[in-house]
C-alpha positions in Angstrom: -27.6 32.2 9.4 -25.1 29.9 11.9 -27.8 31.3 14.6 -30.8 29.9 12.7 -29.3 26.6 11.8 -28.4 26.1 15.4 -31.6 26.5 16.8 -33.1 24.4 13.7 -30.7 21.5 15.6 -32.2 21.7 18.7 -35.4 21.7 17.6 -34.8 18.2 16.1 -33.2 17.2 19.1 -36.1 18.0 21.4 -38.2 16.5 19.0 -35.6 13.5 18.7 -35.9 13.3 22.9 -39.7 13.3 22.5 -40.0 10.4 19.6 -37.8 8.8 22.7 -39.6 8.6 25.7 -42.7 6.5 27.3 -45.6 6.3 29.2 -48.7 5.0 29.8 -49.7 5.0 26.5 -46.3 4.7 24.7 -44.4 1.6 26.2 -42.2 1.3 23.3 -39.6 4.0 22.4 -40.1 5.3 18.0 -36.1 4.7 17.2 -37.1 5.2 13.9 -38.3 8.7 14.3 -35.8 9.6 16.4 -33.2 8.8 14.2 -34.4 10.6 11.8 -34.6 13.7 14.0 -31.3 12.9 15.3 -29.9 13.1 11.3 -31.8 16.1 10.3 -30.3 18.0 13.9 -26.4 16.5 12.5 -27.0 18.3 8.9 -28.2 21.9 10.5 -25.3 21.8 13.3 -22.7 20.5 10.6 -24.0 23.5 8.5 -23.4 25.9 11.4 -20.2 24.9 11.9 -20.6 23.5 15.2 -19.2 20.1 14.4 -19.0 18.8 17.7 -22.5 18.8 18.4 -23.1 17.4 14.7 -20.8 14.4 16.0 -22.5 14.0 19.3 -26.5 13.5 16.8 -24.7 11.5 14.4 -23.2 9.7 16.8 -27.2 9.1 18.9 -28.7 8.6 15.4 -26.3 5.8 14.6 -27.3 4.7 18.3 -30.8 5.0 17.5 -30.9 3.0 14.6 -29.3 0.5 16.4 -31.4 -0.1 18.8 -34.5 0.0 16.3 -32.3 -3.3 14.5 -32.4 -1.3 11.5 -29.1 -2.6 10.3 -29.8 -0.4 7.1 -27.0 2.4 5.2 -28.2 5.1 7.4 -27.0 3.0 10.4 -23.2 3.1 9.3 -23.9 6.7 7.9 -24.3 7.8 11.5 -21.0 6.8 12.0 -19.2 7.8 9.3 -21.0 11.3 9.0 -19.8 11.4 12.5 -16.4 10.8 11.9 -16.2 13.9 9.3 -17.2 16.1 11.5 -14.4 14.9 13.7 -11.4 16.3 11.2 -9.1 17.9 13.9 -9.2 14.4 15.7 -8.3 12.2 12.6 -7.7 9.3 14.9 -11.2 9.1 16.2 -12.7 9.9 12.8 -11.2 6.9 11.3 -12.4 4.6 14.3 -15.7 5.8 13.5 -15.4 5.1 9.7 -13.8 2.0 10.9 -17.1 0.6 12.8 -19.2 2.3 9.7 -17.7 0.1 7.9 -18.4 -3.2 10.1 -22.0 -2.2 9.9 -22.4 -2.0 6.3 -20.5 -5.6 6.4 -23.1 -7.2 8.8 -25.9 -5.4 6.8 -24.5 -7.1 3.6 -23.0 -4.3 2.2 -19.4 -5.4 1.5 -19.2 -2.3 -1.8 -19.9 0.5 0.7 -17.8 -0.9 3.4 -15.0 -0.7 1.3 -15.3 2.6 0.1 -15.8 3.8 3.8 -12.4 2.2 4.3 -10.9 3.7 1.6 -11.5 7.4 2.5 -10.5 6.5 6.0 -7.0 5.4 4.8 -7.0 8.8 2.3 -8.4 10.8 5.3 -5.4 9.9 7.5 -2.4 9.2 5.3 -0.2 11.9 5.7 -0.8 11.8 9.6 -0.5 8.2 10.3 0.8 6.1 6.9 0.8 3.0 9.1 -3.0 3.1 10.2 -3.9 4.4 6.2 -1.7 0.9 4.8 -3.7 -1.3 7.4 -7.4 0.4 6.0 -6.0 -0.2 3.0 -5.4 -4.1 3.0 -8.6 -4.1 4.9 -10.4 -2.5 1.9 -8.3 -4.8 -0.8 -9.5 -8.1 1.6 -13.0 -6.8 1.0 -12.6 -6.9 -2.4 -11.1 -10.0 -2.5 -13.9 -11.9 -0.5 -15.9 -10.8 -2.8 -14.0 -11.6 -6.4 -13.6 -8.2 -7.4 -10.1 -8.7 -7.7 -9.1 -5.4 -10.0 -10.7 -3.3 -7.2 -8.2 -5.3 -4.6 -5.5 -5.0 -6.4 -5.5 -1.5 -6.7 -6.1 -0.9 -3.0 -2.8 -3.1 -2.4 -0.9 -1.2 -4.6 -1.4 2.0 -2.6 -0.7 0.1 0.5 2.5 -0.8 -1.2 3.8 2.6 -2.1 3.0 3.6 1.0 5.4 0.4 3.1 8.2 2.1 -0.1 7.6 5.3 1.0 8.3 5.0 4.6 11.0 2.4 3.7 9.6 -0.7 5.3 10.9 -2.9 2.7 10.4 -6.1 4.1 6.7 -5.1 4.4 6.2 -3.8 0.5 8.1 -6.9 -0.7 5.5 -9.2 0.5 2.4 -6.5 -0.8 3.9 -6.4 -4.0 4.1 -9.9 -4.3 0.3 -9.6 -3.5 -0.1 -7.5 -6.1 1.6 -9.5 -8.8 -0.1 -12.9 -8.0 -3.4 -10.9 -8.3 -2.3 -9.5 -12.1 -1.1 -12.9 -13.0 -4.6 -14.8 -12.2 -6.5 -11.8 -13.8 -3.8 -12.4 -16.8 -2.0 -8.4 -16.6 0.8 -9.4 -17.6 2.8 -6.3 -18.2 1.8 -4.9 -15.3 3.3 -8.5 -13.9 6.5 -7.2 -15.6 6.5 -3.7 -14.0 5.7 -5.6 -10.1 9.2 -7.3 -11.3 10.9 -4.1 -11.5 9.4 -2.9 -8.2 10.5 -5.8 -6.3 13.7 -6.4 -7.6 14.3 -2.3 -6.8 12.9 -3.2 -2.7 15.1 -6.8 -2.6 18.2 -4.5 -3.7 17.6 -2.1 -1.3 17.1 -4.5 1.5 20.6 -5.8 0.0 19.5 -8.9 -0.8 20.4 -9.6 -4.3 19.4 -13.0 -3.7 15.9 -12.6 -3.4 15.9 -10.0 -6.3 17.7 -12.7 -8.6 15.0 -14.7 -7.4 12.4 -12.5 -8.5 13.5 -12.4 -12.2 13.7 -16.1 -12.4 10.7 -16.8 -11.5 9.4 -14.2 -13.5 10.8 -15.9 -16.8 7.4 -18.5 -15.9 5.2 -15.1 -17.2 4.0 -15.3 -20.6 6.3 -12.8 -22.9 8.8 -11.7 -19.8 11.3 -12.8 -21.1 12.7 -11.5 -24.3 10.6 -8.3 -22.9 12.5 -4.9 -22.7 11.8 -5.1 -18.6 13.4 -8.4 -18.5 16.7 -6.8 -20.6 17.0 -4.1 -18.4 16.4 -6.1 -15.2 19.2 -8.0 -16.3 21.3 -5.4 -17.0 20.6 -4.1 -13.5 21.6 -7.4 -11.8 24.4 -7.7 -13.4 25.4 -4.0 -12.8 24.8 -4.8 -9.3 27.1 -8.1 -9.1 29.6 -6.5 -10.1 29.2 -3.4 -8.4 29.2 -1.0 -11.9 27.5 2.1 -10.2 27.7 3.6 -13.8 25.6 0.4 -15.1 23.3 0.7 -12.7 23.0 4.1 -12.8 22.1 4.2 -16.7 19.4 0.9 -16.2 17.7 3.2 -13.4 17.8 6.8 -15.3 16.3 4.8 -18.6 13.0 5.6 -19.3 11.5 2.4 -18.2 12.6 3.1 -15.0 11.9 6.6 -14.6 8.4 6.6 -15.2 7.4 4.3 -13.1 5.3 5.4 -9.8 7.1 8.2 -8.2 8.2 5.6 -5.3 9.6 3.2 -7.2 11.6 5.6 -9.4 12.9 7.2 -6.2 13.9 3.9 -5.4 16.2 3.4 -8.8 17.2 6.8 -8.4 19.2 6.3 -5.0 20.3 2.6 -5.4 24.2 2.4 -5.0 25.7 -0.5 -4.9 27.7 -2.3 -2.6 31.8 -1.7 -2.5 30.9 2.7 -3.3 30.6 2.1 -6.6 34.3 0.3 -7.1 34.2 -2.3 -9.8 35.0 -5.9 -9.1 38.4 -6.4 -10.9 38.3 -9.2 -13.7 40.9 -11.9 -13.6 43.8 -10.9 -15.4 44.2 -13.3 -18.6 47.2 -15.3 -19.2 49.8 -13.4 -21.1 51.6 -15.2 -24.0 55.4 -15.6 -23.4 57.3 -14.1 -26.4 59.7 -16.3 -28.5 63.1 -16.5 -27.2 62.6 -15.5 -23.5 63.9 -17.1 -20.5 61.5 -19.5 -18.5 60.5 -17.9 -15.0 62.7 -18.3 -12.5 60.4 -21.8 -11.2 60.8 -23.3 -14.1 65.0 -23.3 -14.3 65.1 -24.4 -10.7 63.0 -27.1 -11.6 65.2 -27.6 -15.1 68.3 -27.9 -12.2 67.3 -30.4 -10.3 65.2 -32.3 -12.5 67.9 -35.2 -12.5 68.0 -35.4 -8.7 70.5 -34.1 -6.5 73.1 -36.6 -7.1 
């Protein structure tokens, strides 16, 4: 069967060659054809197996239908189909989906650019999260350009987790930010609410407590925040914070609020200790009233002494 299909691919590519050359009679090459050949000789060679020579039609059909002008889906499909067939060399797969993508952008295609994006990012997440939370922002800015902001918004909260997950808070504080300015002009509130708890969760661990005070103040400007049970508890957990009540803390970030968020951010509450190991700030000790009848501290009599001068 592998046999058959293989020789089925290089029948298309002599045929592909042929559509490709010129003579007397044929001054102009038929890119169309060839391209076609080309793709018919990538689906029997990815079918045998034998992705490298899959990659290598894909990658002369894509060429093909360049050269033809034919800025149409097929075009970027050359690359992208390419790049699948490249899955032991994720880096070069996803700079092929990459220039797929810029294709279907110049050909007006913003939807399928974006989704070729997208799997590039899911392709090579758990080999290079970096490279996946760049596609990703890429993919939210196409959906941005062109209004679909629910679409965006989603794409920048994977990039988000993602910064969390390899602890580049700095990073996720500004995406999440991002991501709640996006649910506050499509009117999300609650899920406004939740971005509150994420940030406040990435300021604390950044040890600023500042910025995460910051966060819930500003947040008090979202329509039913405040008052809300996220607002309680992310009061709760400041104050826990300030004054270093690990217990406090603790309890705000084991509630269920807290726990069932996405799997990052409840990692996040999870392991947040606060500053000092956990040691409470002591309180000012209150005046204690003097019982009746005792003597005046020592001060005081000295004063009593010499209150009528030395002499």
């Amino acid at each position: 069967m592998a046999a058959q299909k293989i020789n089925e691919g290089l029948e298309h590519l002599a045929k592909a060659e042929k559509y490709l050359k010129t003579g007397f009679l044929k001054w102009k090459p038929d890119y169309d054809s060839a391209a076609s050949e080309y793709g018919k000789a990538a689906v029997a060679f990815k079918n045998a197996k034998q992705f490298e020579q899959a990659k290598d039609a894909c990658l002369k059909e894509a060429v093909a239908h360049e050269n033809n002008r034919a800025y149409l889906s097929p075009f970027g499909n050359g690359y992208e189909f390419a790049a699948f067939g490249e899955m032991q060399k994720l880096p070069e797969a996803v700079q092929l989906i990459e220039k797929a993508s810029m294709m279907y952008l110049e050909n007006g295609t913003p939807d399928t650019a974006a989704m070729a994006l997208e799997r590039a990012g899911k392709l090579i997440e758990n080999v290079d999260p970096e490279k996946a939370v760049q596609l990703y922002q890429q993919t939210a800015n196409v959906f941005e350009n062109e209004e679909r902001l629910r679409q965006a918004v989603e794409l920048l909260g994977q990039a988000s987790r993602l910064l969390v997950r390899g602890r580049r808070f700095d990073e996720a504080a500004i995406s999440i930010q991002k991501e709640k300015n996006i649910y506050k002009e499509i009117e999300n509130y609650p899920t406004c609410y939740k971005k509150t708890i994420a940030q406040v969760l990435v300021h604390l661990h950044r040890n600023d407590y500042v910025a995460a005070e910051r966060c819930v103040r500003e947040s008090y400007s979202i329509p039913g925040f405040n008052g809300s049970e996220d607002c309680a508890a992310l009061e709760q957990l400041l104050e826990g914070y300030d004054q270093q009540d690990q217990d406090q803390v603790a309890e705000v970030c084991n509630s269920p609020l807290f726990k069932y968020m996405d799997n990052d951010y409840a990692k996040l509450g999870l392991s947040l200790v606060v500053p000092g190991g956990g040691v409470k700030k002591k309180a000012a000790a209150p005046p204690q009233a003097k019982p009746e009848g005792t003597a005046a501290p020592a001060a005081e009599e000295e004063e009593d002494e010499y209150a009528g001068g030395l002499c």
